[in-house]
Every structure is written in structure tokens, then in C-alpha cells.
C-alpha positions in Angstrom: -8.3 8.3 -13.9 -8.6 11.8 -12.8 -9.4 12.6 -9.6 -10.9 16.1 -8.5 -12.9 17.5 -5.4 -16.6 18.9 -5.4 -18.6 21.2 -2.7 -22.0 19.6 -4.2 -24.8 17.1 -2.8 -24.3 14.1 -3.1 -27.7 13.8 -4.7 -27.1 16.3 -7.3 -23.9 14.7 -8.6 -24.2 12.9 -12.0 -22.1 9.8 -12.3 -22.3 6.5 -13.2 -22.1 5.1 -9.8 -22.3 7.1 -6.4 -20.3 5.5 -3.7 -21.2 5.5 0.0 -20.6 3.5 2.9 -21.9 1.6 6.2 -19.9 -0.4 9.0 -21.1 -3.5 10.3 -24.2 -3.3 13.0 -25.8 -0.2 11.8 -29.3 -0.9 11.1 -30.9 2.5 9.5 -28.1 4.7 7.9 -27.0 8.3 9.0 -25.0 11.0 7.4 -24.1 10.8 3.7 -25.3 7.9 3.6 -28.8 8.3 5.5 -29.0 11.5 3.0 -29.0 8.9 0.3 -31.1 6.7 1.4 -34.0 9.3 2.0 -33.6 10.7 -1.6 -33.9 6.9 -2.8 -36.9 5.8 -0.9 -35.2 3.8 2.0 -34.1 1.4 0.3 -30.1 1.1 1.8 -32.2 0.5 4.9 -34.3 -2.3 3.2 -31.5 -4.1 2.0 -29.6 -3.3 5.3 -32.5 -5.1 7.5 -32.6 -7.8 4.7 -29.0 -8.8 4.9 -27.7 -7.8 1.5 -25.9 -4.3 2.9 -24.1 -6.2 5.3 -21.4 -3.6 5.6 -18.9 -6.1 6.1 -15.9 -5.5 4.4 -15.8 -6.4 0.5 -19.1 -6.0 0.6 -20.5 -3.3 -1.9 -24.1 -4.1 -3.7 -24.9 -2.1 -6.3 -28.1 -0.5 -6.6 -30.0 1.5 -9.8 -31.3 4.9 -8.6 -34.2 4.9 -11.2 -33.4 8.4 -11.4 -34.6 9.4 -8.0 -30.9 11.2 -7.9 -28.2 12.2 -10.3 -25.6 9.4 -9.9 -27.2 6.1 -12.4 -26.2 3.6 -9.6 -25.4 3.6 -6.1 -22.8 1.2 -4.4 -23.0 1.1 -0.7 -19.5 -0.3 0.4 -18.8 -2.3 3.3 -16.3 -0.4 6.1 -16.2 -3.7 8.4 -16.1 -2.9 12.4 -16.1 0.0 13.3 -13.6 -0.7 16.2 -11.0 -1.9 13.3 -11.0 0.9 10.8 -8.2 3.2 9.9 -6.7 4.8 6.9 -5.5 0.9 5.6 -9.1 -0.1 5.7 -9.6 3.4 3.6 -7.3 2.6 1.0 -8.9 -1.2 0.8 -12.1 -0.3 0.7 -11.5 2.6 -1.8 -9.9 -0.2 -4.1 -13.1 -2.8 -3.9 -14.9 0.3 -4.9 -13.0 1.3 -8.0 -13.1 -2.8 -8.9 -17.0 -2.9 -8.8 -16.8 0.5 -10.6 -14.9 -1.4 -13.7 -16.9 -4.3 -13.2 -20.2 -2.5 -14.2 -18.4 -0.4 -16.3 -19.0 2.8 -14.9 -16.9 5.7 -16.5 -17.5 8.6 -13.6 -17.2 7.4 -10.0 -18.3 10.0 -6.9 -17.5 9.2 -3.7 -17.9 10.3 0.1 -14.6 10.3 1.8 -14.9 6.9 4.0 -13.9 7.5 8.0 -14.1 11.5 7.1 -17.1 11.6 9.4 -18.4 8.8 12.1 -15.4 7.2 11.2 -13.5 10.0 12.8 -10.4 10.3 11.1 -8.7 13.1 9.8 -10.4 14.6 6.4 -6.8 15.2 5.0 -5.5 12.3 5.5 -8.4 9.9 4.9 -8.9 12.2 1.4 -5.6 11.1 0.7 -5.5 7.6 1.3 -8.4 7.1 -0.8 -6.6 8.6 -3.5 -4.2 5.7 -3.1 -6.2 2.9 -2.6 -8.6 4.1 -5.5 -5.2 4.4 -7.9 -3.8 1.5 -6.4 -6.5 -0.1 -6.6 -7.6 0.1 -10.3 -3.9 -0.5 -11.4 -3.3 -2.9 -14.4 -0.4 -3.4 -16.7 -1.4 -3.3 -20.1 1.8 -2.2 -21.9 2.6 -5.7 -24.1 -1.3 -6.6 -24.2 -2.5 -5.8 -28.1 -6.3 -6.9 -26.5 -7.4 -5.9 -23.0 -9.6 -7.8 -21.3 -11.5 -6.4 -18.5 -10.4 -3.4 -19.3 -12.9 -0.7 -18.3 -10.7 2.6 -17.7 -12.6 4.8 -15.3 -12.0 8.4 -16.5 -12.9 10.4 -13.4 -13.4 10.1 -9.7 -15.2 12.7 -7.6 -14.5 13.4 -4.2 -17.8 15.2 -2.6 -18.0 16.8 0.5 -20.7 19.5 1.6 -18.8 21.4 3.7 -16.5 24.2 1.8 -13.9 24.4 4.8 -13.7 20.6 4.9 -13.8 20.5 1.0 -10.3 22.5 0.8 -8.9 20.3 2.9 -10.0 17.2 1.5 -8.4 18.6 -2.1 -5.3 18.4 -0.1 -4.9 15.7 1.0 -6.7 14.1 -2.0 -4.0 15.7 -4.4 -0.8 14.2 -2.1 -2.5 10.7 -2.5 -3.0 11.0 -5.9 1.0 11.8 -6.4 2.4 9.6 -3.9 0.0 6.5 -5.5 0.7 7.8 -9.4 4.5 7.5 -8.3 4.0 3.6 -7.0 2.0 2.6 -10.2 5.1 4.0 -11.9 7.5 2.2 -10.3 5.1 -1.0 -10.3 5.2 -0.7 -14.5 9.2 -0.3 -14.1 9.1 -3.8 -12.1 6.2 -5.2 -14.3 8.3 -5.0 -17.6 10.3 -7.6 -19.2 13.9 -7.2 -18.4 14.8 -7.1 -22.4 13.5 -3.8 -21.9 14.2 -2.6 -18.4 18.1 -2.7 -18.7 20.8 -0.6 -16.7 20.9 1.6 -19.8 17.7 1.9 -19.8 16.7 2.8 -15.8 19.4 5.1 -16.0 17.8 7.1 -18.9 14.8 7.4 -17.3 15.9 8.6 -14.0 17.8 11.1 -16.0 14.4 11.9 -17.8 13.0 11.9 -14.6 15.4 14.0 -13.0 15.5 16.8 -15.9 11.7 17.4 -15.2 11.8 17.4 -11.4 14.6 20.1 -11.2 17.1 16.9 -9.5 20.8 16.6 -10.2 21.6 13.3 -12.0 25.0 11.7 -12.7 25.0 8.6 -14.6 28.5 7.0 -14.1 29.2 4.4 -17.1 31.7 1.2 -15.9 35.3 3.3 -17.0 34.0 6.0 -14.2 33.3 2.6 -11.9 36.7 1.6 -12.6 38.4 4.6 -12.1 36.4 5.0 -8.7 37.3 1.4 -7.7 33.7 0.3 -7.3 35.3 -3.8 -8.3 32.5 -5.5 -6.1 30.0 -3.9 -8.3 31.7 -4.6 -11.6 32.2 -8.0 -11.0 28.7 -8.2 -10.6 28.6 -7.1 -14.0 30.8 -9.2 -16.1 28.9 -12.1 -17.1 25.9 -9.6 -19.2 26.8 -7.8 -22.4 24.3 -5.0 -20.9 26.9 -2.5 -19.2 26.5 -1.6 -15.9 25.1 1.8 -14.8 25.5 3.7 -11.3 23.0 6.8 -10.8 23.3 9.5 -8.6 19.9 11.8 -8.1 20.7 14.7 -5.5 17.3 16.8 -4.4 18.9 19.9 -2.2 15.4 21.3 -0.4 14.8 25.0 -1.0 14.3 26.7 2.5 15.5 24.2 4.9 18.9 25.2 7.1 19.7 21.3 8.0 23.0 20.2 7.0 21.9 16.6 7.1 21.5 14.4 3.8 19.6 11.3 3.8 21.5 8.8 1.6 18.8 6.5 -0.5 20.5 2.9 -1.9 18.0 0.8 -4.2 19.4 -2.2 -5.6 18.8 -2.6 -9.7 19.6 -6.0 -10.2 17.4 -5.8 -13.5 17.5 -9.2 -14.2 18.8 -11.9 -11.7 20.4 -15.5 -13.2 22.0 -16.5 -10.3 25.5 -15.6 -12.1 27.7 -19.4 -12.2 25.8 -20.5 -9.5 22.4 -20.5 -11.3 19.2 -20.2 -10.2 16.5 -23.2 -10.5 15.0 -22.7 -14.0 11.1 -22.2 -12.3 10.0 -18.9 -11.2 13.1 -17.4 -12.5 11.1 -15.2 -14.9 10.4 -13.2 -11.7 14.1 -12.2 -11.6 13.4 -9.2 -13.7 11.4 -8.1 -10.4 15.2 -7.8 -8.8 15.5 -3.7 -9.5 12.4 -3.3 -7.3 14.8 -1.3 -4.4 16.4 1.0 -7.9 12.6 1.7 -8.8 11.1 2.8 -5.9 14.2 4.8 -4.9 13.8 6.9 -8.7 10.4 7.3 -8.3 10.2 8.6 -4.7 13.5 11.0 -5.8 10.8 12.7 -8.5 7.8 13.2 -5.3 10.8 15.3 -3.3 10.0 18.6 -5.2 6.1 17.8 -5.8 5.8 17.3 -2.1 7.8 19.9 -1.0 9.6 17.7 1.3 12.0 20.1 3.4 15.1 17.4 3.5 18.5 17.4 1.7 18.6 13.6 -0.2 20.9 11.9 -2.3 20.0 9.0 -4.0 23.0 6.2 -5.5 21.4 3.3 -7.4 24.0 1.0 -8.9 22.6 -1.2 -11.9 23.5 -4.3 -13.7 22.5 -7.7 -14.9 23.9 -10.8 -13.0 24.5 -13.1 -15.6 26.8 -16.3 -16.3 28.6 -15.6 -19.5 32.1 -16.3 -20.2 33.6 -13.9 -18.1 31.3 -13.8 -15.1 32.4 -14.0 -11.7 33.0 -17.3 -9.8 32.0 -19.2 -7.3 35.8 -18.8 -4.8 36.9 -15.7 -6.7 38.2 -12.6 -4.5 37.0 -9.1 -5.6 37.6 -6.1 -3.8 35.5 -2.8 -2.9 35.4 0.9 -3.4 35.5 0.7 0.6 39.0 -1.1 0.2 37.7 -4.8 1.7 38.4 -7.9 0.1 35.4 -10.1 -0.4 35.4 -14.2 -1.2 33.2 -14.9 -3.3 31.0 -18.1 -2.1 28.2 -17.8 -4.3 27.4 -15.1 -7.2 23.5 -15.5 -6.6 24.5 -13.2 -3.4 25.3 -10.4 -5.5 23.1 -7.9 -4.6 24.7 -7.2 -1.1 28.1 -6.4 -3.5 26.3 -4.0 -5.6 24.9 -2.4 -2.5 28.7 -2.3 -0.9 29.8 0.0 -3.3 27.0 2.1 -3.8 26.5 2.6 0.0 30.3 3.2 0.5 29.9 6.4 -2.8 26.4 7.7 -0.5 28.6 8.3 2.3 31.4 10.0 0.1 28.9 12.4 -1.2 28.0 13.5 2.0 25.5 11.3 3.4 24.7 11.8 7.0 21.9 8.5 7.6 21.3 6.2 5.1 18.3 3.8 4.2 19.2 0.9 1.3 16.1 -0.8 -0.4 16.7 -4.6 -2.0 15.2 -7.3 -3.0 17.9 -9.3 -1.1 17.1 -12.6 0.0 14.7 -16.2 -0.5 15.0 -16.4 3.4 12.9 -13.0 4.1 10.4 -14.5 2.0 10.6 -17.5 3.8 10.0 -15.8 7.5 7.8 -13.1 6.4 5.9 -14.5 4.0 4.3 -11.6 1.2 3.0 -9.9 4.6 5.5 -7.7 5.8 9.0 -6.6 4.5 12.1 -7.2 6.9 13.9 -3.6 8.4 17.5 -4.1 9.6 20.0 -1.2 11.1 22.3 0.0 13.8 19.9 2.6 15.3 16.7 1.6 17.0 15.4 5.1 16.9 15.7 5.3 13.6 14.1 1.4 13.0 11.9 2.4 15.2 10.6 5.8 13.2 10.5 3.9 9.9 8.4 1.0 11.8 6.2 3.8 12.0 5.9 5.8 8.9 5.5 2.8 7.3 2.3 1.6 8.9 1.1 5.0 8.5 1.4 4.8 5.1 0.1 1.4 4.8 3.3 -0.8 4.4 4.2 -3.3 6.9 7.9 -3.4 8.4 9.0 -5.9 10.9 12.0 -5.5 12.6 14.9 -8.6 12.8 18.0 -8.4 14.5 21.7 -7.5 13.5 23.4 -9.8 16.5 27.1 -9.4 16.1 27.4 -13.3 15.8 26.2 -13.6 12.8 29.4 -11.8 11.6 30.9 -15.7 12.7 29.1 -16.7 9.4 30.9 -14.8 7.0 34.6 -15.5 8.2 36.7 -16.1 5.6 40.6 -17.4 5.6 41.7 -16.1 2.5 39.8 -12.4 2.5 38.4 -10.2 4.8 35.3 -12.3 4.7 33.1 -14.3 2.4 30.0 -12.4 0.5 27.2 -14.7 2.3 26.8 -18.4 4.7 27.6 -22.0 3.2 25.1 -23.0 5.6 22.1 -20.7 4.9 21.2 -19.9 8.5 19.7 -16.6 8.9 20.5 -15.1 5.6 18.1 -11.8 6.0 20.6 -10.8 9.1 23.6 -12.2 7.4 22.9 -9.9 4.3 22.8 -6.9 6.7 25.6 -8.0 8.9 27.6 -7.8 5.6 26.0 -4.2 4.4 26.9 -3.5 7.8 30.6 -3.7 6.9 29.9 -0.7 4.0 27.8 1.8 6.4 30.7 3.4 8.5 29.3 4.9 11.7 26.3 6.4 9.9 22.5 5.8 11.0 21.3 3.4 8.5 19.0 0.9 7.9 18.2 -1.8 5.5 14.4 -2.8 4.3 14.9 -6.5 2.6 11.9 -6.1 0.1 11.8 -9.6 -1.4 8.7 -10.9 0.5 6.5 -7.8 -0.7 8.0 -6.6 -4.2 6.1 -9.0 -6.4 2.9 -10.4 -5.0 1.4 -14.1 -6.9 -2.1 -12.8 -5.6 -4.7 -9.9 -5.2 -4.3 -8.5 -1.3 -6.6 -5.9 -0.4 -5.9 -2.8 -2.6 -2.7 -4.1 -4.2 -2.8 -6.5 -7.2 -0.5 -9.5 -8.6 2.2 -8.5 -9.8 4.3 -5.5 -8.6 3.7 -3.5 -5.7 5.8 -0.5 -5.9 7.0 -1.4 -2.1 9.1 1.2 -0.4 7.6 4.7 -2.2 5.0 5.4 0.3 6.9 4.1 3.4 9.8 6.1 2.4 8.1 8.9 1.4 5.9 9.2 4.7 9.1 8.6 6.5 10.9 11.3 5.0 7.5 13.7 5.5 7.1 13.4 8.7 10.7 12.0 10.8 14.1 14.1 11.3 16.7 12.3 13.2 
């Protein structure tokens, strides 16, 4: 779907369906909408008086112009209260609108920008988050499907406005939606697709491709280069798959800014996840291929750096590998070491991600990492408190936590802070190493995880997002669909936008 701006009336645009909006309470339509109304006989405020243009949210009846105006239809969507609306409720109701588009089968879409004008927000911004919500929105993953159903692709989306000035700066921020929401549907497909084809060798080959046509650095490190680095807690990871492991490092070095700091990104790429020895129940596991969610997001929002123009030095090390139980995996009481020089018992391999994250956190900081933000898919229990609400955000700085918290509600992702209490390092004591790779009693694991991440981080700002509630969702939520979710690129991306620490 292409998406592109227009200085037009809205009654002179020829689509297939013309979207406009209402909130709840209003009784005879102004603005764009009133504009509308007149040119169609009063009939938005027929239907409003009648009940069925409720403008609750959801809500978006379709009705045929007759040719009294360009557009073929009309859809009047719902904005909800008016007290409640923001640039969330933008993106949401963006998305019901591109759904009832496909629904009729409407090929051209033109749309007012919702909360642009009584709404009050921003033109930019609310340009831009219906970008997203209207990409996010409309997502499906076709790729293995030899016959589509429901498949109506629209092929453009028109973003009217009247007003030249405002148009410009609708473009704007229409455009930056459009990448930012292009680069989640990216990493969603990534995180859709079986893991017979999404292997180490394979992620690592595309965030080279990647890499080559943003202008990034890329080193790929194959398992000698591990070996000879000392990276052993990643490694054993690795040994029960035939795929070989991968660790890639994407550096973006901004063009004009003088900062010497460099923000160190860590996505764990656990492509597929068996559990290792100690296996996983066989139901639900097919969702283990979902475990590289953290590697995805991190490659995709590495490519938006230059597109953006983001003025910040980052680095980004995303270590990748199966975690299998073959012949020679690791086991359950084995002691591995680290590229940071610690000795790790080994009390379950199904905690394997927080070892692959050890190493690769320990290289950020040896490449010159000043702050550092991992990404993973790293535990049940996250999911367990959180539900597929809100992602977890862990760290040592309550500034920085506190920043993130932040950017990520601005760009629509929820974070919620749980805490790092130095007691919970109690649960990973170990007499036989310098301490065991996750609980025998299961308490707390989202704060044990990071307690032992914490062990890999040095005196560096950092903090960890535990993903696993929001990755992968098993229903449609408001602009997002089942399936993949792309979590972490626009939180991320905001973050690094608008925050310096």
C-alpha cells in the first residue's frame, strides 16, 4: 500500500472509500466531516441522530455517495471520547479503517488525518501515527499461502488536508510513519516464518543485505571467530543443532553528531527454541520459532538509523543459534564459561537465552558501548505477570527506565517497570561455579533473568525489555494482528529519536 499526501477537497478526491471521523456525543458534524456531510445531503447527521454513526470506537458504517462526491463510499469512523484520544487511539482507529477498506474491497482509500483538528494533536505526529496504524493495521502474512483468502490488497492511501502549510507537514510525518511501520511488518515476516527457513545463517545474511543498502558496517562472526573470542556460554547454546551459530555486529556511526557516546543494541536470536535436554512440553512449542523476536527488531531498527536521520552513534551485537537436544547439546549440571571470564552452572538449558545475551552484551561493551539496551524473548513468567499487555523493562538506571517508559508509550508500546532487588542474586548461588544460569524454584524468573544479565553489563547504563508477553500475540488487539508484532522497533526507535542520556 502506498501512501502519499494531497492539498485537495475532500469532495473532489476520487477513491473507493473516503474516510472521516466523529467522537462520541456530537450530534450534527463539523469540519471535514460537517464538509462532507453538506456535499452528501445530511445524511452523517441522519444516521448520527438515528444511532448508526455512534462514533464509538470500532464503529465505522459505510455509506454510498451516489455520486454526490468523488470518493464511491464514505466511512465515518468512530474516535471514541473525546477526553480519551491520543495518537494510540490514531493508530487504532486508522487500522479499523484500512480493515473495513479490505472488507468492501476498496482499492484507493483517502483519509482526513484523525485528532489533526478538534482533536487537537499535533499534524505531524498524528500524520505519522496513522501511517502506522494504517500499515500495521492491514498487515498479513501471506508468504507460504498458494491461495489467499481475504486478501483484498489496498494499493493506495491518501492523506488529504486543505491547508498547504499543514499539508507539508503532514507529508512529514506521514512519511516517518510509513518507515518506522514498513520496518515492524518486516521484522513481523522475520518472526512469522517457519524456523526451517529463518536460521542463524540465514538472519545473518540478511542483516548483511540489510546493512550493504543502508550504508551500516556488518561483521558476521562464524563459531571458530566465537571460539577464538571465548564467547563458550553462547556456543554451548549451540551444540545440540547442526545449524551453526552466528554473532552479528551492525555499527551505524551518525554523520554530524560530536557525541562520543554509542548506544549498544543486544536482540536475542534464539531462532528456534526446543528447550535444549530439558525439553519443552510438546504444545505450543511451534511458537518457539517466535524466540529471535529481540534479533529482529534490533536488524530492522539498525536499517531506520540512516532513513531517519537519527543523530546517535549505535552498535548493534545479535548473537544467533538454535537451542536444540542433539547428541552433543549441553546439560542439565554442566559448567560453561563466558567471554566475560565467569563460570556458569548450568541448571536448565531451556534458560539459554540469558547465556547468549552474556556474551553478546560482554562483546557491546568491548566495542565501545557507552549504555546499552538488550531485547529478548526471555521468560514464561513475564507472560505470566504481564499478560500480552505490556512488555517487562529491567535496568540499573531509573533515568534511563524511566525515559524508555516514555518513548515507548509515545510510540504506542507499553513498558512496565519490575524490579532488580539485589536479593534475587540469593537465587542463583551456586557451590560449584560462580553461579547457576537461572532458580530451581521458579520465583520471580523475569528479575532473576536480569539479575543474571546484570552480571554481563559492567558499570554501563543498561536496561533489559523481556518481550515474551507481546512478541507473538494468539488474538487481534487494536491495530496489531495475531501473530507477530514486531515489538521493540518503534519503542526503540522513538527512544533513540527523541532521549540522550
Amino acid at each position: 500500500m502506498k501512501i502519499k499526501v494531497k492539498c485537495a477537497s475532500l469532495t473532489d478526491i476520487e477513491c473507493d472509500l473516503l474516510v472521516v471521523n466523529e467522537f462520541v456525543g456530537v450530534k450534527h458534524p463539523g469540519g471535514a466531516t460537517g464538509a462532507v456531510d453538506k456535499a452528501l445531503g445530511g445524511i452523517i447527521t441522519e444516521l448520527t441522530l438515528s444511532g448508526e454513526v455512534s462514533g464509538k470506537l470500532g464503529n465505522i458504517p459505510v455509506i454510498h455517495t451516489r455520486k454526490k462526491i468523488a470518493a464511491a463510499s464514505v466511512a465515518v469512523a468512530g474516535l471514541g471520547e473525546s477526553k480519551d484520544f491520543d495518537l494510540d487511539k490514531v493508530r487504532t482507529v486508522s487500522a479499523y479503517a484500512i480493515r473495513k477498506a479490505k472488507e468492501i474491497k476498496a482499492k484507493t482509500v483517502a483519509t482526513i488525518v484523525h485528532g489533526a483538528g478538534i482533536g487537537g494533536l499535533d499534524p505531524k505526529e498524528a500524520a505519522a501515527a496513522l501511517a502506522e496504524g494504517s500499515l500495521l493495521g492491514g498487515y498479513q502474512f501471506n508468504e507460504f499461502k498458494t491461495k489467499i483468502e481475504n486478501g483484498n490488497e489496498i494499493k493506495e492511501l491518501i492523506i488529504v488536508d486543505y491547508d498547504p502549510k499543514k499539508a507539508k507537514e503532514i507529508e512529514k510525518g506521514a512519511m516517518r510513519g510509513e518507515m518506522v511501520a514498513s520496518a515492524v511488518n518486516r521484522a513481523r515476516d522475520l518472526i512469522n516464518a517457519p524456523s526451517n527457513k529463518i536460521t542463524p545463517t540465514f538472519l545473518a545474511n540478511y542483516a548483511k543485505k540489510l546493512a550493504t543498502e543502508a550504508g551500516l558496517t556488518c561483521e558476521i562472526l562464524d563459531c571458530a571467530d566465537m571460539k577464538k573470542l571465548g564467547m563458550h556460554s553462547l556456543l554451548a547454546v549451540a551444540k545440540g543443532s547442526s545449524e551453526p551459530a552466528k554473532m552479528v555486529i551492525l555499527k551505524f556511526k551518525a554523520k554530524t553528531t560530536k557525541k562520543t557516546e554509542v548506544v549498544g543494541l543486544i536482540g536475542k536470536g534464539i531462532t528456534f527454541d526446543a528447550g535444549g535436554i530439558s525439553i519443552k512440553p510438546s504444545k505450543g512449542m511451534g511458537e518457539m520459532k517466535t524466540d529471535m523476536a529481540g534479533a529482529a527488531a534490533v536488524i530492522e531498527i539498525m536499517g531506520l538509523l540512516p532513513k531517519l536521520g537519527i543523530e546517535k552513534n549505535v552498535i548493534a551485537v545479535i548473537p544467533l543459534t538454535e537451542n536444540m537436544p542433539g547428541g552433543g547439546a549441553l546439560k542439565p549440571g554442566d559448567i560453561v564459561s563466558s567471554l566475560e571470564g565467569k563460570n556458569i552452572e548450568v541448571i536448565s538449558t531451556d534458560a539459554e537465552g540469558r547465556m547468549i545475551l552474556a556474551d553478546a552484551l560482554t562483546y557491546a561493551r568491548k566495542l565501545g558501548a557507552t549504555k546499552l539496551i538488550d531485547i529478548a524473548t526471555l521468560t514464561g513468567g513475564c507472560r505470566t505477570a504481564l499478560g500480552d499487555v505490556a512488555s517487562a523493562v529491567i535496568g540499573n538506571d531509573q533515568k534511563f527506565i524511566d525515559d524508555f517508559i516514555v518513548a515507548g508509550k509515545a510510540s504506542g508500546e507499553k513498558y512496565w517497570q519490575l524490579p532488580l532487588y539485589e536479593e534475587y542474586k540469593e537465587y542463583l548461588k551456586s557451590d560449584v561455579a560462580d553461579f547457576k544460569n537461572c532458580t530451581e524454584n521458579g520465583k520471580a524468573s523475569p528479575s532473576v533473568g536480569a539479575i543474571y544479565l546484570k552480571e554481563f553489563v559492567g558499570d554501563l547504563p543498561w536496561i533489559h525489555l523481556d518481550i515474551a508477553p507481546t512478541a507473538y500475540l494468539e488474538r487481534e488487539f487494536n491495530y496489531l494482528s495475531k501473530g507477530a508484532t514486531g515489538v521493540g522497533v518503534r519503542a526503540i526507535t522513538k527512544y533513540l529519536m527523541t532521549r540522550w542520556l
